[in-house]
C-alpha positions in Angstrom: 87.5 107.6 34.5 86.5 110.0 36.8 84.6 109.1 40.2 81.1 109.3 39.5 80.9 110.2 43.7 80.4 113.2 45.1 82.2 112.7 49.0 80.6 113.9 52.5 82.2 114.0 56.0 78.7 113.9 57.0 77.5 110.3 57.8 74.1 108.9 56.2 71.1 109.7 58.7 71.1 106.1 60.9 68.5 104.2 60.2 65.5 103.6 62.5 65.9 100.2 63.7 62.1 99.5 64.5 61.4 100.6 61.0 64.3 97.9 59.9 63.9 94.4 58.6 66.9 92.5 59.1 68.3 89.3 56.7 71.7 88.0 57.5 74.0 86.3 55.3 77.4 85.1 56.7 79.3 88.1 56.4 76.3 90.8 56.2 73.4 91.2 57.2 70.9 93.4 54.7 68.3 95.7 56.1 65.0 97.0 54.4 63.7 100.3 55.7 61.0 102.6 54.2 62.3 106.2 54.7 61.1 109.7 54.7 63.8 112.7 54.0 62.4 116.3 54.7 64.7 119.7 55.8 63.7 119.0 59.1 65.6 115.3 59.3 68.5 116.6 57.4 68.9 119.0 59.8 68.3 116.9 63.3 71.1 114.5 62.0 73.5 117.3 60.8 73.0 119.0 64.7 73.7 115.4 65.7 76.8 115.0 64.2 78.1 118.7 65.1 78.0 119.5 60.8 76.6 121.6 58.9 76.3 121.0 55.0 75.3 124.0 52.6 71.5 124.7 52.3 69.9 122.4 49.4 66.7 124.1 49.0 63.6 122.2 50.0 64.0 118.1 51.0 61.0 115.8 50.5 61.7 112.8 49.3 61.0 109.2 50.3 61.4 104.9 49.5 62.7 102.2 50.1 66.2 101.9 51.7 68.6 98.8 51.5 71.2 99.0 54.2 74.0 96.6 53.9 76.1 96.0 57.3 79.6 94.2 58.1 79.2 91.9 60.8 81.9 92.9 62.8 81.4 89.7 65.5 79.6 89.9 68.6 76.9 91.0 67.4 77.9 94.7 66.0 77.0 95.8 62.9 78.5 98.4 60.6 76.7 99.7 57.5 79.1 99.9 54.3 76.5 100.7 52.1 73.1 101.9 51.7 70.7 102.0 48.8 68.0 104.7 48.9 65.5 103.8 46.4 63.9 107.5 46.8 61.0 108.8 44.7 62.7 111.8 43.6 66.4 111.4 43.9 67.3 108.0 44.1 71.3 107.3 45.1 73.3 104.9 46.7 76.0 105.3 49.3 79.5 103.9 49.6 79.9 104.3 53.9 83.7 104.5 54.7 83.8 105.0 58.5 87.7 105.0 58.5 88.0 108.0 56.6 84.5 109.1 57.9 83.5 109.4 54.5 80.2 109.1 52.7 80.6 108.7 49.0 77.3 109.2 47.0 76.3 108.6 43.6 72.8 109.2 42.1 71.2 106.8 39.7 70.1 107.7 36.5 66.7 106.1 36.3 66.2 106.6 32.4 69.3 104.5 32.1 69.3 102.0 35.0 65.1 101.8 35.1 63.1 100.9 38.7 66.3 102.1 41.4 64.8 99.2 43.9 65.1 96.5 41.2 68.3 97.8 40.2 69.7 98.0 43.6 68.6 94.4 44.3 70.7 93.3 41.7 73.3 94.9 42.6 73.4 93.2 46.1 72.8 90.1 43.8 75.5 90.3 41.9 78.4 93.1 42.8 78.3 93.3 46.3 81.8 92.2 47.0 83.4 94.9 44.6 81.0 97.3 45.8 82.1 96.4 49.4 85.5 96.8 48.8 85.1 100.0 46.9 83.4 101.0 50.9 86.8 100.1 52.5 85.8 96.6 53.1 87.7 94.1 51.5 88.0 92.0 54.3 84.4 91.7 54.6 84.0 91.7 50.6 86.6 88.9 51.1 84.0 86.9 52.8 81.2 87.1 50.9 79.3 84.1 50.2 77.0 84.4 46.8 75.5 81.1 47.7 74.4 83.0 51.5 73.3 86.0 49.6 71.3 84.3 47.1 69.5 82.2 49.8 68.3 85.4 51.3 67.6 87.4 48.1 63.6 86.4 48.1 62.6 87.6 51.6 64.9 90.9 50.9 62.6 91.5 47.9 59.7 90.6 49.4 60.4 92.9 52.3 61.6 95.6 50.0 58.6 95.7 47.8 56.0 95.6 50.7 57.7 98.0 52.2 57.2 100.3 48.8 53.5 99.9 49.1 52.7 99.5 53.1 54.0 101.7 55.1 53.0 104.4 58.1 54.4 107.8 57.6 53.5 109.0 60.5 55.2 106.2 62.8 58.4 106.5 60.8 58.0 110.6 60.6 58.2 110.5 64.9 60.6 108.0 65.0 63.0 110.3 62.4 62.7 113.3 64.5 61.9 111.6 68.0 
């Protein structure tokens, strides 16, 4: 079967970490963000990371964003995956920083239904898999369902209030600040 992915040397856009709820389970930690994505962003991150992508016509798109990080120890975090529950193109990412690789696959929302529901079930119930298939195994490896399950209920909650209550305009400046 071929790889439904299409790959990037680019790294996702970071998230804004006063825009980011953070839940940790064991191994990972989950983080909700509500995100905007406009040209302008696209662009500040590409300049940041010295790339440049080919032009993909006008970018406005926004939602809720489930960011799943390794616990490296200490503290340090490393996102493996991201789930961007966007309005107009919602996608996930598989984040491989030891090929510095981003492999993206859009969702089919006539076929999966709600992308934020669908992505919270994923977390739910194939994160170890989909961990792995990030270059993870060690960290799908220690995975606890019981941990993840435990947290599940505030990552919704904080998932779905972020949906409906957020400030553009805070998370706009923070984007491009």
């Amino acid at each position: 079967m071929a790889d439904p992915a299409t790959r990037y040397t680019l790294m996702p856009i970071p998230p804004l970490a006063e825009q980011t709820r953070l839940f940790e389970a064991g191994a990972v930690t989950i983080g909700v963000e509500y995100r905007l994505l406009n040209n302008e962003i696209v662009e500040r991150n590409q300049e940041r990371q010295n790339k440049k992508l080919p032009d993909r016509g006008e970018i406005d798109d926004r939602g809720v964003s489930l960011h799943v990080y390794a616990n490296q120890g200490g503290g340090e975090r490393e996102e493996r995956l991201r789930f961007d529950c966007f309005d107009e193109g919602p996608h996930y990412h598989y984040v491989n920083w030891a090929e510095g690789a981003n492999d993206i696959v859009k969702l089919d929302t006539i076929a999966d239904g709600d992308s934020l529901a669908w992505s919270l079930e994923r977390i739910r119930t194939r994160l170890p898999q989909m961990l792995a298939r990030a270059g993870a195994g060690d960290v799908a490896a220690k995975v606890d369902p019981n941990a993840i399950e435990a947290i599940m209920p505030q990552v919704s909650e904080a998932a779905y209030r972020a949906r409906f209550d957020h400030d553009d305009a805070s998370i706009l400046e923070g984007a491009l600040g």
